[in-house]
LODRENTOR-411033 format. One record per residue: x, y, z of N, C-alpha, C in turn. Coordinates in pm, whole numbers, plus 50000, padded with zeros to 5 digits. Layout:
BEGIN
XYZXYZXYZ;...
***
This chain:
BEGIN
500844987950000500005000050000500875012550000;500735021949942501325036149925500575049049980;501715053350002501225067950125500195079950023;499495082250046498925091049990499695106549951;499785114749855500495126349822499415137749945;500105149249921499305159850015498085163249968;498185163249868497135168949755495705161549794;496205149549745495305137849808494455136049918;495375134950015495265132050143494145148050195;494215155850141493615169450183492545168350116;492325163349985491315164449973490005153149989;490955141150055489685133250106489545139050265;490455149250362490185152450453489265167250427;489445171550331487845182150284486695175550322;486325161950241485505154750212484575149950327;485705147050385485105141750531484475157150628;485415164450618484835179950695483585187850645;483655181550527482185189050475480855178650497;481215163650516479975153150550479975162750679;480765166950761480575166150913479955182350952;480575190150833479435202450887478215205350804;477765192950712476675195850668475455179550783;475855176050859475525171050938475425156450936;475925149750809475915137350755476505129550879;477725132850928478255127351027478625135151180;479495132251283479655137751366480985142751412;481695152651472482815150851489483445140251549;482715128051634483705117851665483855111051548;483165109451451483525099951300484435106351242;485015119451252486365123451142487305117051148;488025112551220489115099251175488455086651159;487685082151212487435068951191487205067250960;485865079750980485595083150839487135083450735;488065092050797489295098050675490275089350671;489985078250754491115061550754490145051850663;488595055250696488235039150599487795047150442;488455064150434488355066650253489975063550211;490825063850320492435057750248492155048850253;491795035350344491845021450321490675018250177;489725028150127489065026350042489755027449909;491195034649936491325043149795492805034049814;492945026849898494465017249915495665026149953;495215036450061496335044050131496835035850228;497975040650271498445035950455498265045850523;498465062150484498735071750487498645080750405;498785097950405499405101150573497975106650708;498855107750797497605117250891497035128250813;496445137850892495645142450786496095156550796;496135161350688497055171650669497385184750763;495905188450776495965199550881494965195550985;495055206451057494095202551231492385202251121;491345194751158490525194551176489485211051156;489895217751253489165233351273489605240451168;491055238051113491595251251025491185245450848;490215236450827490035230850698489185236950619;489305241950542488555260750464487365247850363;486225248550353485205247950264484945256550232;485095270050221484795283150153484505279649981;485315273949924485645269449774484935253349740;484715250649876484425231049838482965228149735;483965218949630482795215449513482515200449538;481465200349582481425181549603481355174049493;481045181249408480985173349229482355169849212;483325179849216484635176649166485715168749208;485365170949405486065162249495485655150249503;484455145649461484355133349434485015123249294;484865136049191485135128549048486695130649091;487725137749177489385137349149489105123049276;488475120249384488895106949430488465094249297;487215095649258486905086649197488005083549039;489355095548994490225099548956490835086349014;491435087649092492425085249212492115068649188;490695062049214490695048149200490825042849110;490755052948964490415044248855492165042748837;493165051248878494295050748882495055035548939;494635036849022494865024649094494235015449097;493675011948983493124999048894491444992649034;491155003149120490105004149219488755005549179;488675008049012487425012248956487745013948813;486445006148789486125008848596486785020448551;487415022148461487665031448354486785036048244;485395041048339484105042948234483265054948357;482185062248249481685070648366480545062648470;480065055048498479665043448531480595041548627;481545035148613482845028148713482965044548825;483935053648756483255063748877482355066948909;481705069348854480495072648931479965063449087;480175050149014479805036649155480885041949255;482175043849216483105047249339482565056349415;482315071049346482045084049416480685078349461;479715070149426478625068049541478935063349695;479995050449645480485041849753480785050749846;481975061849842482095069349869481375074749991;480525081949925479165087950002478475084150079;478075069850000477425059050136478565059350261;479745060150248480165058950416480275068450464;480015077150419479635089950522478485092150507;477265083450522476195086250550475475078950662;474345088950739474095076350866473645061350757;473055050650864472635041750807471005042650791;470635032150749469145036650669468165038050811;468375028650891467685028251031468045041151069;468985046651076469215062051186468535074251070;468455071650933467705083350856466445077950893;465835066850877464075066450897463945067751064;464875071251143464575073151319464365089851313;465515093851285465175107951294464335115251228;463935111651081462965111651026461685112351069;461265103551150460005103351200459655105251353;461165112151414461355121351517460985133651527;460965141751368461175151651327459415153051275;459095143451193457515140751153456675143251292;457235136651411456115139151518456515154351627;457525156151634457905167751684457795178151624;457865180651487458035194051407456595194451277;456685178751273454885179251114455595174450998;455415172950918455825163750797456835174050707;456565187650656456895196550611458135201650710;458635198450794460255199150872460715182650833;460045174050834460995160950845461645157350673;460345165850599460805162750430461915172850374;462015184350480462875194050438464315188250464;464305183350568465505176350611466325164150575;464725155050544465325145650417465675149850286;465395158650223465775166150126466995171450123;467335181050225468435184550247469925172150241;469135163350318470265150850313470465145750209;469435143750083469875134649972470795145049878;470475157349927470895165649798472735169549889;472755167750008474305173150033474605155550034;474135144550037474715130850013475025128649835;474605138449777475335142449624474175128749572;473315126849639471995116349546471405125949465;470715133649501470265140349445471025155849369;471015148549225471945159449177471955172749132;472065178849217471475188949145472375200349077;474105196849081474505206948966474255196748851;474365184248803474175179748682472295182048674;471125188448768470005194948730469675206148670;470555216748722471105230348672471425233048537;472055221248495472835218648340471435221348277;469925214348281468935216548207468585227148135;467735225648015467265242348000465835240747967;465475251348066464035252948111463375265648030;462345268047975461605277347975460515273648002;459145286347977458285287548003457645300247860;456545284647810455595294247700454295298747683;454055309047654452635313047651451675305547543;450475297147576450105292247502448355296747527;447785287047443446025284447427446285283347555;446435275447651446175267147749446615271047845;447435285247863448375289747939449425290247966;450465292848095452075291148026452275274648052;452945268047940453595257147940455305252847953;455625248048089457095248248105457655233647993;458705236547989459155229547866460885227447924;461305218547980462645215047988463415203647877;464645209347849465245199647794466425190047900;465855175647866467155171847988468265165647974;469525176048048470865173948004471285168248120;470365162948243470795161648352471715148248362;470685139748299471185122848299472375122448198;473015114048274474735112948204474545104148001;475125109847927474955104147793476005089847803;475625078547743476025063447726477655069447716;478295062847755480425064947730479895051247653;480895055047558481075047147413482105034847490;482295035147544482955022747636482275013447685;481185017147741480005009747789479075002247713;478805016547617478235010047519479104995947415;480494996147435480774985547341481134976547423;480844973247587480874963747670479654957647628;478484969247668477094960547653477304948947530;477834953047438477844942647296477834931247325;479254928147419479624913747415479774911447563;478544917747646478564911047772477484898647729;477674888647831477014874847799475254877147904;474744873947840473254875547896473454863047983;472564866948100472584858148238471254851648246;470914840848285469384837448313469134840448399;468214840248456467544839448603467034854348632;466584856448749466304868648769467044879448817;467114891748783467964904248833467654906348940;468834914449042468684921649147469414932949144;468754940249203466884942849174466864940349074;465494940549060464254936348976464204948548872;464274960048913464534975848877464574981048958;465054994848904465365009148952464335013449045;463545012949087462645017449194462085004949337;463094991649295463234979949395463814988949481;463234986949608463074992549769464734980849803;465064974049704466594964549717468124974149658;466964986049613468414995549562469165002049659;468504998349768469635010849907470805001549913;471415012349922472914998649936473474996749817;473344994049693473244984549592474854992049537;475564981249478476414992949428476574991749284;475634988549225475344988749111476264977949016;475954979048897476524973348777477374976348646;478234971948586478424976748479477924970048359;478294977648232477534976848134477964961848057;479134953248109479744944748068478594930848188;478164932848262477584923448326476354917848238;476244904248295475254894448176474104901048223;473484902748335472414913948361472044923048330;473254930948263472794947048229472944957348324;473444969548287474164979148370472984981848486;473294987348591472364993648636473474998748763;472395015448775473375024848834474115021048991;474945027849049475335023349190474495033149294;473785025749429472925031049523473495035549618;474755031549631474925033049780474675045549875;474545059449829474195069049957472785071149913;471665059949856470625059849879470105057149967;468895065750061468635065350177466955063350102;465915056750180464745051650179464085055850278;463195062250329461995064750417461345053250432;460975044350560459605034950490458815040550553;457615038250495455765045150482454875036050470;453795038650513452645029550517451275041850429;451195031250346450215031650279449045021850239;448105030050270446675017950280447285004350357;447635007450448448134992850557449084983750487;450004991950384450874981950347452134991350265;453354986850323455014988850322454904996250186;455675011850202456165015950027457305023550132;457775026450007459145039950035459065049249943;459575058550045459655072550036460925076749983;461225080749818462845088249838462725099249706;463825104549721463695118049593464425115149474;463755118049383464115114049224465925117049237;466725116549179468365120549117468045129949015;467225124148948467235135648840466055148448865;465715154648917464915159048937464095168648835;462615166648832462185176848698461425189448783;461135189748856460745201148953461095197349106;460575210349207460635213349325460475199349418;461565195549481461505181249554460515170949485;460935163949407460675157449298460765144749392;459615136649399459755127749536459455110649423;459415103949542458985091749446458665079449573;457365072849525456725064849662457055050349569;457455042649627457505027649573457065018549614;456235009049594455694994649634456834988149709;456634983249790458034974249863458014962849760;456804953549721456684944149629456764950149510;457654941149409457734943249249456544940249156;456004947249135454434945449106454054958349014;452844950548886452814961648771452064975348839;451974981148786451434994748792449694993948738;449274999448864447614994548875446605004748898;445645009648846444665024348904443405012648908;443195014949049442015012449126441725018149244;440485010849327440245019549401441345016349495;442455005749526443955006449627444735014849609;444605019449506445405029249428445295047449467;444295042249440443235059249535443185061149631;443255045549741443645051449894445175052149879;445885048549835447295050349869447435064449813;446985068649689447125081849711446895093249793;445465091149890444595099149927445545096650099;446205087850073446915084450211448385088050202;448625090050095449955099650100449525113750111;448865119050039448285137150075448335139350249;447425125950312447125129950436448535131550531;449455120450461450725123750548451495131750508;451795135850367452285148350347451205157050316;450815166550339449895172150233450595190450217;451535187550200452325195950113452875194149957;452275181649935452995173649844451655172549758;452075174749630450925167349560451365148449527;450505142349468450935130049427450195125349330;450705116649221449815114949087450725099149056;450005092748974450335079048910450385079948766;451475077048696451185072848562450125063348511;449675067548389448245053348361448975039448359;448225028548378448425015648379448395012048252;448515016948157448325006447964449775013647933;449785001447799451365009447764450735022747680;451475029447607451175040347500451135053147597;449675053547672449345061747775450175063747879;450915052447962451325052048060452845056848043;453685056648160454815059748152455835050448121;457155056248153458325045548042458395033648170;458095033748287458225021448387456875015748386;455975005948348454915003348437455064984448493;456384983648503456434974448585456524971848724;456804978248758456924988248971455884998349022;454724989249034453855001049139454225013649187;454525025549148454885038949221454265051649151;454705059249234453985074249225454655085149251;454825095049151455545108949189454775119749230;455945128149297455195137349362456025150849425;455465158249498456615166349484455785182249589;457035192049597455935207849642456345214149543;455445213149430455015221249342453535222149276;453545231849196452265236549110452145236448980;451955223248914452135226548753450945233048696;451155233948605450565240848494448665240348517;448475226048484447325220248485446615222448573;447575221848738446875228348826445935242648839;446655250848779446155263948797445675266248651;445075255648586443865253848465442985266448455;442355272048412441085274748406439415267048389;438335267448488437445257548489436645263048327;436615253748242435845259048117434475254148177;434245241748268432275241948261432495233248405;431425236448447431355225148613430725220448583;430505207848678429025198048625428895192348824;427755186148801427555179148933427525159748874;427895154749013427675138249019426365137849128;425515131649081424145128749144424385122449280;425405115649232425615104549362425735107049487;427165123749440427945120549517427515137149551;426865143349637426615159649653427585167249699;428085159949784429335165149845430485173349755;430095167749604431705164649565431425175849418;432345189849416432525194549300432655191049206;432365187249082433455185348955433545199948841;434335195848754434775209048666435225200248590;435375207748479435945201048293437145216748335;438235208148329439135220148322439635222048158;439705236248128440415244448004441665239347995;442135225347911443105220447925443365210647786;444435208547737444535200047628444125186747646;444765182447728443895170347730442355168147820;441625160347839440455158547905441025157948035;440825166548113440745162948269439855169048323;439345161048406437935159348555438495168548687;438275174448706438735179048870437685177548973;437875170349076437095166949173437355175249302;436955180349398436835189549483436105184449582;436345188649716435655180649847436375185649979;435955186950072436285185250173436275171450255;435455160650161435495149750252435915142950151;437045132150220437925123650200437085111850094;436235107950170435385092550122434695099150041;433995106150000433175109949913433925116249811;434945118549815435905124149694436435113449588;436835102449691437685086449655436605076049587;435075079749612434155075849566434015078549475;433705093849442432855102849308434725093549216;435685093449213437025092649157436925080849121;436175068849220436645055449147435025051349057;434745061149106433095060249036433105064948904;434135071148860434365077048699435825070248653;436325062148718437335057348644436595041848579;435755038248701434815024148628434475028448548;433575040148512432685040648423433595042548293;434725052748284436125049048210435975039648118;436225030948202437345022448180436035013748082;435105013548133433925007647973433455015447930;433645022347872432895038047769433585036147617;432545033547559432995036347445432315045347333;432955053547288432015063347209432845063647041;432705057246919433025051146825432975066146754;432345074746764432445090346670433435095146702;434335090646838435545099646817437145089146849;436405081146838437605069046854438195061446995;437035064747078437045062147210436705042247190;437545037747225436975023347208437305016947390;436395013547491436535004847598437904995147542;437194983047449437984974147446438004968347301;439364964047262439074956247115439704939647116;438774930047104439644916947099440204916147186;439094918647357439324919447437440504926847512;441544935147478442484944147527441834954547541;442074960047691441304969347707442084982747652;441384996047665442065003347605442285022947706;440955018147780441115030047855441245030948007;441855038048050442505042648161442625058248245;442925062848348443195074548368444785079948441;444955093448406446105091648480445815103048601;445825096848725445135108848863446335113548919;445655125448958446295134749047446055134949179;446585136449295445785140349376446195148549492;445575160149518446485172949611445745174549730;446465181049874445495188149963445575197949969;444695207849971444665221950010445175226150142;445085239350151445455245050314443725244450388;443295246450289441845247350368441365235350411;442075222850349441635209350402440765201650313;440785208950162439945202450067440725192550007;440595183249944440905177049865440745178449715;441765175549611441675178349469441835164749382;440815160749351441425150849242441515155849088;442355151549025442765157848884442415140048819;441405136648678441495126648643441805129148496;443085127148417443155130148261442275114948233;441715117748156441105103748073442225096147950;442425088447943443265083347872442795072947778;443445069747645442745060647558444285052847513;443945040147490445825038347413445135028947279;444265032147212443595025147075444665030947005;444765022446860445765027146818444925026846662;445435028646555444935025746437445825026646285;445465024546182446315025046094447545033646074;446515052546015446875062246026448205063346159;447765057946270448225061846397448795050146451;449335043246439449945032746463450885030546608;451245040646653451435045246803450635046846884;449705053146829448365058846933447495068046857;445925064546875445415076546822445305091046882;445685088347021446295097047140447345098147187;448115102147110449705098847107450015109547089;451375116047096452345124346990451855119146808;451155128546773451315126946605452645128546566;452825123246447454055120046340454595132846253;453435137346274454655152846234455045161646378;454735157646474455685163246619456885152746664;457075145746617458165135046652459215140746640;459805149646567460975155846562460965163646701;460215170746766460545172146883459915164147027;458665159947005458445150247092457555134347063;458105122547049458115115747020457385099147144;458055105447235457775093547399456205098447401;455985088547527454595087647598454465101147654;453365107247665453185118247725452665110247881;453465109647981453605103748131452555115248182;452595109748328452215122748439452775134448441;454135135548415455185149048410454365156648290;453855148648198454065161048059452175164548082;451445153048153449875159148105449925168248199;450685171948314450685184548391451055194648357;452035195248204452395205948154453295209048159;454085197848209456015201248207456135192048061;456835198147941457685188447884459185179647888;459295172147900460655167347934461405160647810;461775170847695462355166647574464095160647586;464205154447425465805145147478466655158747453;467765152947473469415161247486469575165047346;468995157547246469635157447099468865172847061;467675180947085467555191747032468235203947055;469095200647159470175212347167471045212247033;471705206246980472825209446891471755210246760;470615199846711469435204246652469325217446618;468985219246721467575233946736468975248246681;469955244346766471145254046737471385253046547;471445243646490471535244046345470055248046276;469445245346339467995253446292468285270246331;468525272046396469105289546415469885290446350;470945286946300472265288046245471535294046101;470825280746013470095281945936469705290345891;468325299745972467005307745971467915317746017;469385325846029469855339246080470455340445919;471235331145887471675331045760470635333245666;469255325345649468495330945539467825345945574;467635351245659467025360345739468185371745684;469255368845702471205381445676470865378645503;470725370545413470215370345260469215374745257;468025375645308466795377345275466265367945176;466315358545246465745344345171464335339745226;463685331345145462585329245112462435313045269;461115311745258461345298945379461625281845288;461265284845152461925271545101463165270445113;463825286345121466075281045126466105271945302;465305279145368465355271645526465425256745481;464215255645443463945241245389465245232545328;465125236045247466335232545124467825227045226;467895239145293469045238245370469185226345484;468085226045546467945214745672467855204445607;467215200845505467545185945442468405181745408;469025186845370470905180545351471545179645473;471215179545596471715174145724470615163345756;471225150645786470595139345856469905142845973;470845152046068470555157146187469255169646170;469155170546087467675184246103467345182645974;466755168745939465885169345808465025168145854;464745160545999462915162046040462765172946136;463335181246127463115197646147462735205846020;463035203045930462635209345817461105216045766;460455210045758459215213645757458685220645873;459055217945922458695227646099459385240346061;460235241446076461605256046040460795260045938;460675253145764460105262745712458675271345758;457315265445824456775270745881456995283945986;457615279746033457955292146136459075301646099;459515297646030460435310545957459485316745823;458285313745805457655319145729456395329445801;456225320946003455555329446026455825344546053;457385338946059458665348246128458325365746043;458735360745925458355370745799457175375745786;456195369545834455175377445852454625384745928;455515380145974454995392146136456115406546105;457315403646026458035412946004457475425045885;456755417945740456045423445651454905424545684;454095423145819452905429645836451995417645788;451675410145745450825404745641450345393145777;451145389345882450095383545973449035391046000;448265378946053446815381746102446455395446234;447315392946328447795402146367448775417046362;448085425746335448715435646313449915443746403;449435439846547449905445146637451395438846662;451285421746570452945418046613454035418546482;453535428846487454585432246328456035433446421;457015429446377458305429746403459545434946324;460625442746363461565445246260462465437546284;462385425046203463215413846194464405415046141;464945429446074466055423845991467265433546121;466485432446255467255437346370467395426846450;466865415946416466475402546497467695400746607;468205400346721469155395346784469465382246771;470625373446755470535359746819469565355746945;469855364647022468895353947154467585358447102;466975367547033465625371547009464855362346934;466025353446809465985344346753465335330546834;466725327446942466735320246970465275317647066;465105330247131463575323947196462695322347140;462625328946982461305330046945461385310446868;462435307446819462335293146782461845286346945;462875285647010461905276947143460855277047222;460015293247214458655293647204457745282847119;458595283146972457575276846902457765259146905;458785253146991459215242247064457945243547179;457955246447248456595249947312455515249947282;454905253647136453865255247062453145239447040;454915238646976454205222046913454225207247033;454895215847128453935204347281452855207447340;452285218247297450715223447344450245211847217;450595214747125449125205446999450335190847052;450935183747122451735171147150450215168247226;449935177747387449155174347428447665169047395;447445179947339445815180947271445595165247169;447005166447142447075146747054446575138747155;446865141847273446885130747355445555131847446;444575148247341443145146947442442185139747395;441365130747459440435119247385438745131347362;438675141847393437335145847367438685162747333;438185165347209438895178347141437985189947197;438825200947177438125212847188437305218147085;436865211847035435805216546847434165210846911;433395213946824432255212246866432085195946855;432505188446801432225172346806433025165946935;433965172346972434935172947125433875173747259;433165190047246432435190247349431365182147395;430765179747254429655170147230429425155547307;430955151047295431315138347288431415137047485;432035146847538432385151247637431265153647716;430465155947683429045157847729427995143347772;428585137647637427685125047632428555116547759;429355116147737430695108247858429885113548009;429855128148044429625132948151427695125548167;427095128548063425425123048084425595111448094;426375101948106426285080648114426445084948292;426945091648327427425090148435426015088848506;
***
């Protein structure tokens, strides 16, 4: 074993001083901690550089001090030579300076009965995000706006958060040997990931990330075991995530509705919602029972009510048709049972409705086809909110994905399932429209500096592989571009002097219209339209009831 350099040795004694004043550990763990990261990293030595008190975090980047140790192992043949391989180190890492899972779920629910739920989640929060789980300078990297639409403003992120495949990995996966039997975990949201220190991309199993300073809450819901922990990648404000202890598909019923209505009650700072149960509709996991959630307010929430209606049944219980692209129900109540009622009382009726004028089919050749995807929030006043999008996953010639899908001329920018994240009005587009969207500007400044016509746009993006299915989009909007500059839009008032256009003036007005075309992404994905055969249809749905 070899002595560690100064350099070194200081900066795993940072490491340890910053677990200990962000409260991860205690001052009696600083040596025990800064002997088992040399025996981790194959030091003997040395002591540790300076006293304890005089160790400056003024400058400390935990991103970086982790990637120069996780440096340090791959050196010393201690870890993969892939971003994967560090990465598992710099978790390992972390996990030992973190309490253990028993002392986070003790104080945890020390803090729940002494202080209320809203101190114990702040604190678990705080911990995943200084235990470097929750990442949030690779969250930061994202780019977020916010567009004015029909429907109101629609946030729209692109995500750069999650690490891109290392071409290393990827040419392990090739000729790793497939394993029989079953994985452990099962997946990424197995309540077996605490601890875990993951996989590489060369294993007959298949990569899967390293857990170790994953910490788990356990929770009881509807009288039975889930966990509580916060997304890594996060797409909004404490971005939470509840998991089945059992590996089990993803289900909307009425168990489903108390476990929701039973998470509000224990957080109810938190909203909480389920992806639908069918594929097409549902989200990219529906093999693991779970539910996200979070303290925030999307979009959908603060809807406008276009019409209320009443349920006969249920008097207690508001409903509203909210002003929204897709079909959603909002349910309203002060009482619990009569809310969870009027909710599972319209997802039955759902789930067999079929109305053939607009392509609503229950079931075909027995596969069923409809579903919902719920929301469900508490107020301060103590009301309850259910949000129900109606969902369809029929598919058909024309539409061969979905007839409620992303259509085929939005695939160039959004293409996936529209999940729970996006019917709330966040989009969560891939990494690839950054360098995209940038040659689509590149493009439309150059014909704009010629004074070119929107076929040269055209012309031009098709001779790149990379933005030929941008093309037709670009020419559109660089034609609306011009018209708003020559007056000849419909609007008079947004005449523009374009041939002053700035780059960034450019640049927002293209990712506005990135925005545009996930407002009509949504409305693809609404089963009763906003046109008069929409309302109609919507009507008839609301009169079966």
């Amino acid at each position: 074993m070899a002595v560690a350099d100064n350099e070194s040795a200081l900066c795993i004694q940072q490491l340890v001083a910053y677990a200990c004043e962000r409260g991860l550990i205690q001052t009696e763990d600083l040596t025990w901690c800064y002997n088992a990261l040399l025996d981790m990293l194959s030091y003997e030595g040395p002591a540790p550089v300076k006293p304890w008190e005089k160790i400056d975090l003024a400058s400390f980047n935990l991103d970086q001090t982790l990637a120069e140790l996780a440096r340090l192992a791959v050196a010393h043949g201690l870890a993969e030579n892939t971003q994967s391989g560090e990465d598992s180190f710099a978790m390992r890492v972390m996990g030992l300076l973190l309490p253990k899972p028993s002392e986070v779920a003790h104080h945890f629910n020390e803090l729940y009965v002494a202080e209320g739920p809203r101190a114990a989640t702040d604190w678990f929060y705080t911990l995943c995000c200084d235990a470097g789980y929750v990442r949030r300078s690779a969250i930061a990297r994202n780019i977020t706006w916010t567009t004015p639409t029909t429907w109101g403003d629609l946030e729209i992120t692109i995500n750069l958060s999650k690490p891109e495949k290392d071409p290393r990995e990827i040419a392990a996966a090739k000729t790793a040997q497939n394993t029989s039997g079953e994985k452990y975990p099962a997946c990424q949201l197995c309540l077996d990931n605490e601890g875990y220190s993951g996989r590489g991309a060369s294993s007959g199993a298949g990569a899967h990330p390293a857990r170790q300073n994953l910490r788990i809450i356990p929770i009881e819901l509807n009288q039975h075991r889930w966990g509580f922990q916060y997304s890594p990648y996060a797409y909004f404000n404490e971005h939470c995530i509840a998991m089945n202890s059992d590996h089990i598909p993803m289900h909307i019923d009425h168990e489903a509705l108390v476990n929701l209505f039973d998470f509000v009650d224990r957080f109810p700072h938190y909203f909480i919602g389920s992806n639908a149960d069918l594929p097409i509709v549902g989200g990219s996991i529906l093999s693991h029972d779970h539910y996200q959630g979070g303290r925030y307010e999307f979009p959908m929430m603060r809807a406008e009510v276009a019409e209320e209606f009443e349920l006969k049944q249920f008097p207690e219980v508001a409903g509203a048709i909210l002003k929204w692209p897709l079909s959603v129900l909002r349910l309203s109540s002060t009482s619990r049972e009569e809310t969870l009622k009027a909710a599972e009382f319209i997802i039955t009726a759902w789930r067999s409705y079929t109305d053939e004028s607009v392509s609503v089919y229950a079931e075909t050749d027995g596969e069923p086809h409809n579903t919902v995807t719920p929301v469900v929030r508490k107020l301060e006043s103590g009301s309850y909110e259910v949000f129900l999008a109606l969902r369809c996953n029929v598919t058909s010639e024309k539409h061969p994905l979905g007839i409620f899908h992303p259509h085929a001329e939005y695939h160039h920018i959004k293409k996936e399932n529209i999940g729970l994240i996006e019917v709330m009005g966040l989009a969560v587009l891939p990494p690839r429209l950054v360098p995209e969207l940038n040659k689509v500007q590149s493009v439309m400044e150059q014909c704009l500096a010629n004074g070119k016509k929107a076929n040269a746009v055209y012309g031009q993006l098709t001779t790149d592989s990379t933005t030929i299915s941008h093309a037709d989009w670009a020419r559109q909007i660089y034609a609306k571009l011009l018209e708003q500059g020559d007056g000849s839009s419909k609007d008079a008032a947004s005449k523009k002097d374009i041939s002053s256009l700035s780059s960034e003036q450019l640049k927002k007005y293209i990712y506005d219209e990135v925005g545009i075309v996930f407002s009509h992404v949504l409305e693809d994905a609404g089963v009763f339209k906003w046109n008069e055969e929409g309302r109609a249809a919507q009507h008839r749905f609301l009169e079966s009831l």
